[in-house]
C-alpha positions as CSV (number, residue, x, y, z in Angstrom):
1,X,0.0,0.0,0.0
2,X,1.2,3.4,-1.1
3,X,1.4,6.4,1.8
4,X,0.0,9.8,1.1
5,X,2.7,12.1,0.1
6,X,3.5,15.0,2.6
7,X,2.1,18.4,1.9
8,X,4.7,21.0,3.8
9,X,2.9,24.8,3.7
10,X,5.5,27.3,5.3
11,X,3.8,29.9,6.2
12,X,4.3,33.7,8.1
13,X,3.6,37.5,7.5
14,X,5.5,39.0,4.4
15,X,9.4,39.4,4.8
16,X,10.0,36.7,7.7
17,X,11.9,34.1,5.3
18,X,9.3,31.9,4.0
19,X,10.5,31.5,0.7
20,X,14.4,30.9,1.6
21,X,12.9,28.5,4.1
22,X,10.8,26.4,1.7
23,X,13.4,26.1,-0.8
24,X,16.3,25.1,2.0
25,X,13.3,22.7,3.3
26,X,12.2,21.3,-0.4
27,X,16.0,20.9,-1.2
28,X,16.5,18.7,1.6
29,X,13.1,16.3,0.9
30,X,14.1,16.3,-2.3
31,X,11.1,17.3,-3.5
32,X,9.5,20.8,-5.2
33,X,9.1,24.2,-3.8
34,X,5.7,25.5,-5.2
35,X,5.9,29.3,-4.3
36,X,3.1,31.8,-4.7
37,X,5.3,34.8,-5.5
38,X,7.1,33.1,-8.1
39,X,4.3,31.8,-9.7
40,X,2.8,35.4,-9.3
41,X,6.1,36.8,-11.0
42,X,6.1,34.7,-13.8
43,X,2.4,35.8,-14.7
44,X,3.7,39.3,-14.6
45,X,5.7,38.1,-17.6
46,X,2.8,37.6,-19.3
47,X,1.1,40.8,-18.6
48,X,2.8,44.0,-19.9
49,X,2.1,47.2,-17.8
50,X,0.6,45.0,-14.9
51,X,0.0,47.4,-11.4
52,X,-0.1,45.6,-8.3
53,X,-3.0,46.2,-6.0
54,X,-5.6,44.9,-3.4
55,X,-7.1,42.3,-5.0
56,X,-6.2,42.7,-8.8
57,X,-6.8,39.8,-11.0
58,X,-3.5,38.9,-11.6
59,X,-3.5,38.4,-7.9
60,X,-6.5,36.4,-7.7
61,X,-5.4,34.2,-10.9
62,X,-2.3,33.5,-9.0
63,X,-4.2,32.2,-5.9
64,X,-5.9,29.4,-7.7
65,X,-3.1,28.5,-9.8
66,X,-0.9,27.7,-6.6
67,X,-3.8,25.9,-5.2
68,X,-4.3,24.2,-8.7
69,X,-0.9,23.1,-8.9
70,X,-0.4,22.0,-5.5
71,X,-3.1,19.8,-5.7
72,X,-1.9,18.2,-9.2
73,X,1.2,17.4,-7.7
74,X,-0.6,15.8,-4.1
75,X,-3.2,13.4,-6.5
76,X,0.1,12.2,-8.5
77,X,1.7,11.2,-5.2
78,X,4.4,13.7,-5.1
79,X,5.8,14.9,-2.1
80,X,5.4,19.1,-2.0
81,X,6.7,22.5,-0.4
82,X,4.0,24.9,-0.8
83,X,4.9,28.4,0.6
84,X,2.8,31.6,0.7
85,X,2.0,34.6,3.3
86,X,-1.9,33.9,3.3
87,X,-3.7,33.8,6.2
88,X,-5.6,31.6,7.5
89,X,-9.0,32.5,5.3
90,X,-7.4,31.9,2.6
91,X,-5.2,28.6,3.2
92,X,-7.9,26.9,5.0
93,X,-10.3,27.1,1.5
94,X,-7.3,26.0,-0.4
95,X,-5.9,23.1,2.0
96,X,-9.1,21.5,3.7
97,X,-9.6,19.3,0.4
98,X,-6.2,17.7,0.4
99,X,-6.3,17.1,3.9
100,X,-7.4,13.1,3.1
101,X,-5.3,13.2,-0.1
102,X,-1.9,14.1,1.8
103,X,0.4,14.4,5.2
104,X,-0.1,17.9,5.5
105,X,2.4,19.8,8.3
106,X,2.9,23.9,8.5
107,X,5.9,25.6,9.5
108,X,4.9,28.8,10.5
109,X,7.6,31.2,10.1
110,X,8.0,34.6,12.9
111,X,10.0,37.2,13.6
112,X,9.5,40.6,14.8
113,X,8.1,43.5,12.8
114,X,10.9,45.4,12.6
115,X,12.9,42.7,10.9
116,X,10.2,42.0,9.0
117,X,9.8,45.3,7.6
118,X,13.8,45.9,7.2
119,X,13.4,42.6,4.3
120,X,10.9,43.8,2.9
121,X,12.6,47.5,2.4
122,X,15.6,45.9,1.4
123,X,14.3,43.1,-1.2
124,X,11.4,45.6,-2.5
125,X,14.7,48.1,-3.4
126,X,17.1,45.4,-4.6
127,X,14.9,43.1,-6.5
128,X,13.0,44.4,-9.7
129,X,10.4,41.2,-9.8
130,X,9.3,42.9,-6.3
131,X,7.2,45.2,-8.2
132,X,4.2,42.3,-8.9
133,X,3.8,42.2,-5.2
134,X,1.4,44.6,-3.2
135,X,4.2,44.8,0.0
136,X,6.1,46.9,-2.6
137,X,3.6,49.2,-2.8
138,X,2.6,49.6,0.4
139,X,3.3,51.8,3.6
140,X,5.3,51.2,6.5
141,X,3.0,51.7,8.5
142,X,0.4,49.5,6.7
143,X,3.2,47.1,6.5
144,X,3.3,46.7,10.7
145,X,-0.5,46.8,10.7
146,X,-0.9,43.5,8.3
147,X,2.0,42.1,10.1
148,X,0.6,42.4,13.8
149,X,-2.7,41.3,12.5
150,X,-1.7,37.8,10.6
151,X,-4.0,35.1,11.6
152,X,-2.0,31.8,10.9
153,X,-3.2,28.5,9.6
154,X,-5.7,27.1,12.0
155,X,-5.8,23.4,10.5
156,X,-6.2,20.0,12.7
157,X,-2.7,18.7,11.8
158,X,1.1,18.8,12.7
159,X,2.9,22.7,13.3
160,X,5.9,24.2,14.3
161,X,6.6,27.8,14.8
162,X,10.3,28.7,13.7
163,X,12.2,32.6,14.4
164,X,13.6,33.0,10.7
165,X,15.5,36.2,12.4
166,X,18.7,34.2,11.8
167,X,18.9,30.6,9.8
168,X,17.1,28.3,11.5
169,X,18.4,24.8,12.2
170,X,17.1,22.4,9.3
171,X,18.0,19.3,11.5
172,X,15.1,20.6,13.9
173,X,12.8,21.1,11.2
174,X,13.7,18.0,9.5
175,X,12.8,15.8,12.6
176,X,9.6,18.1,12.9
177,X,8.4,16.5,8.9
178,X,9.9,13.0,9.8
């Protein structure tokens, strides 16, 4: 008899590490590291003079491709990373049906606002693909407010909360998925 394969969603407020996380985490399973953003950036490829916003429809395409993906990958038996800042509203929808389909564990990623907001200052001026993400376009101030309010995954299964403020041990995180 075949196991399920294991679903990890790392998860956090923008800007505490999510994405370096999943792909040090995905590298180590040996398996993929489906990312929103990067699906979101290679839309934007797609969609000349594209503007960021609350709720654009590139946005919205983006959130059920990832969800679209992730679940092709879980009903061929393959083993995922799946890594976005949603909140619980919007990963609940998205993960409840591949809850009897795979192993699902979340690695919630933390650190304080003020780190948080230093990455997001930093990547947002360094990195041109930053541009297809609302954080670029967004206060400071509106920054600290979405961080202090994020509602993490609330889901019946395996979690561990990591502090990305400096590399976290993968051996610890490792045993966690094992």
């Amino acid at each position: 008899m075949q196991s399920k394969p294991m679903l990890v969603v790392v998860s956090g407020p923008p800007g505490t590490g999510k994405t370096t996380l999943a792909h040090r985490i995905a590298g180590a399973l040996g398996c993929p590291a489906i990312c929103r953003d990067e699906i979101k950036e290679g839309m934007v490829h797609a969609t000349p003079g594209f503007v960021p916003g609350p709720g654009d429809p590139l946005t919205m395409r983006t959130l059920s491709t990832f969800f679209d993906v992730i679940g092709l990958l879980i009903g061929r038996g393959t083993t995922v990373v799946a890594e976005a800042a949603f909140q619980d509203r919007l990963w609940t929808p998205g993960l409840s049906p591949l809850l009897s389909r795979a192993d699902l564990r979340i690695v919630h990623c933390t650190v304080p606002a003020e780190v948080a907001l230093e990455r997001i200052t930093t990547r947002t001026a360094s990195d041109p693909r930053r541009a297809a993400h609302e954080d670029a376009q967004i206060s400071a101030d509106a920054r600290l407010r979405t961080h202090n309010a994020f509602q993490p995954v609330d889901l019946p299964v395996p979690q561990l909360t990591v502090d990305t403020t400096t590399e976290p041990p993968l051996g610890n995180i490792l045993k966690f998925l094992s």
